[in-house]
C-alpha positions in Angstrom: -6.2 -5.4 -12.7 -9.8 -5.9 -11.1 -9.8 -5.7 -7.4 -13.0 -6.2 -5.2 -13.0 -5.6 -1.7 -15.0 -6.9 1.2 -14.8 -6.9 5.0 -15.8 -10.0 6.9 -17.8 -9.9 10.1 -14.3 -10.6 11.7 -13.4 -7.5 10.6 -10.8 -8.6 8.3 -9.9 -6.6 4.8 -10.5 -9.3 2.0 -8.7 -7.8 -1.7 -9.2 -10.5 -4.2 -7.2 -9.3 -7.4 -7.2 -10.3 -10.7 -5.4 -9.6 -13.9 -2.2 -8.3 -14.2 -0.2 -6.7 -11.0 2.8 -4.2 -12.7 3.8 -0.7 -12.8 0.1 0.4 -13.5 -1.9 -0.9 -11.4 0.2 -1.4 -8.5 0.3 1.9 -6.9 -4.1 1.3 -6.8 -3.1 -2.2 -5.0 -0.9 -0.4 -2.8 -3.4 2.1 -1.5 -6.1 -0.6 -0.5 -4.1 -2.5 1.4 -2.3 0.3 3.4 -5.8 1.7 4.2 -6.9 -1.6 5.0 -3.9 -2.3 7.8 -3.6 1.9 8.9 -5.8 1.2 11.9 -3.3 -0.6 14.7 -4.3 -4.7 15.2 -6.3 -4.2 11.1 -5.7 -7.3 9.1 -6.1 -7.8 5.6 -5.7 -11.2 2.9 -5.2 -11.1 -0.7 -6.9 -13.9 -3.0 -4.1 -13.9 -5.9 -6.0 -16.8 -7.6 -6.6 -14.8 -10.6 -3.3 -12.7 -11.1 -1.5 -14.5 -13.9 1.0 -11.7 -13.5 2.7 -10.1 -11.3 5.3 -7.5 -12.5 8.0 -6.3 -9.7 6.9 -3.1 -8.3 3.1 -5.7 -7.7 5.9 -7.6 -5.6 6.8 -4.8 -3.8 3.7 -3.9 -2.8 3.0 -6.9 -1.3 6.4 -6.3 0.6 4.9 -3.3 1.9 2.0 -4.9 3.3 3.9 -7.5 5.2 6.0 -4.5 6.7 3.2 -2.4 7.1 0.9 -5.1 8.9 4.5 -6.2 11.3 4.4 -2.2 12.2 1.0 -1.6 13.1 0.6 -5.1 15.0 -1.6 -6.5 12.3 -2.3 -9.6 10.1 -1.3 -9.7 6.5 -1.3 -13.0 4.7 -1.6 -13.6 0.3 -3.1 -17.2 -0.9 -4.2 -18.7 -4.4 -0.8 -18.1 -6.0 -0.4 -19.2 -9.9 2.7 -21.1 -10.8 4.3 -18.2 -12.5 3.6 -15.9 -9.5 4.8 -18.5 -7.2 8.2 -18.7 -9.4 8.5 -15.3 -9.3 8.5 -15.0 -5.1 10.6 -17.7 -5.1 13.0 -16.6 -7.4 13.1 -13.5 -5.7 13.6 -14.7 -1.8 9.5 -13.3 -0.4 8.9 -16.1 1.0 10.7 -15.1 3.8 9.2 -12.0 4.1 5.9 -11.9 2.4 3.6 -14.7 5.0 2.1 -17.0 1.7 -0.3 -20.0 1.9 -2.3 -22.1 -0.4 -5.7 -21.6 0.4 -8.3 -19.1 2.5 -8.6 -20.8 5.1 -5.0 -20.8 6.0 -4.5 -17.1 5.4 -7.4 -16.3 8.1 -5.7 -19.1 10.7 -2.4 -17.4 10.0 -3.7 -13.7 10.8 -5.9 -14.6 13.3 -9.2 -14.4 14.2 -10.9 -12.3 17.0 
């Protein structure tokens, strides 16, 4: 897994992933995106337009930064999903849980701006 991260001038957390999310690299994923909501009101999107694969435990931590954003009164939003990532999340029930959109644009409307 690469993962680059930026912060905007709207002081939004930017991760854009690529490779493969699984047991390996998903603790490293994990870490980036709690630090990047710990601050109450933080907001962070994940570009997943490169992950090709996304293992369970990359699922979960996308779970965790859903629930972490919902306790801290932040913004957490995922876009750019390959099929076979999308089929996995919707196999699984996230969409529910995990806020997904198509395209960047969408991900900063849905978290807000400030």
């Amino acid at each position: 897994m690469e993962l680059k991260k930026e912060t905007g001038g709207d002081g939004i957390a930017y991760l854009r992933i690529a490779g493969h999310v699984d047991a390996l690299t998903a603790p490293q994923l994990e870490k980036e995106i709690v630090a990047a909501l710990a601050a109450p009101g933080s907001r962070c999107i994940v570009d997943l337009f490169q992950v090709a694969y996304m293992s369970s435990a990359g699922l979960r931590v996308l779970v965790v930064g859903a629930k972490t954003a919902e306790n801290t009164g932040g913004g957490f939003a995922v876009y750019g999903l390959q099929s076979a990532v999308r089929k996995v999340l919707s196999a699984v029930g996230f969409f529910s849980c995990i806020p997904v959109f198509e395209t960047e644009s969408e991900a900063l409307q849905a978290v807000g701006r400030r």
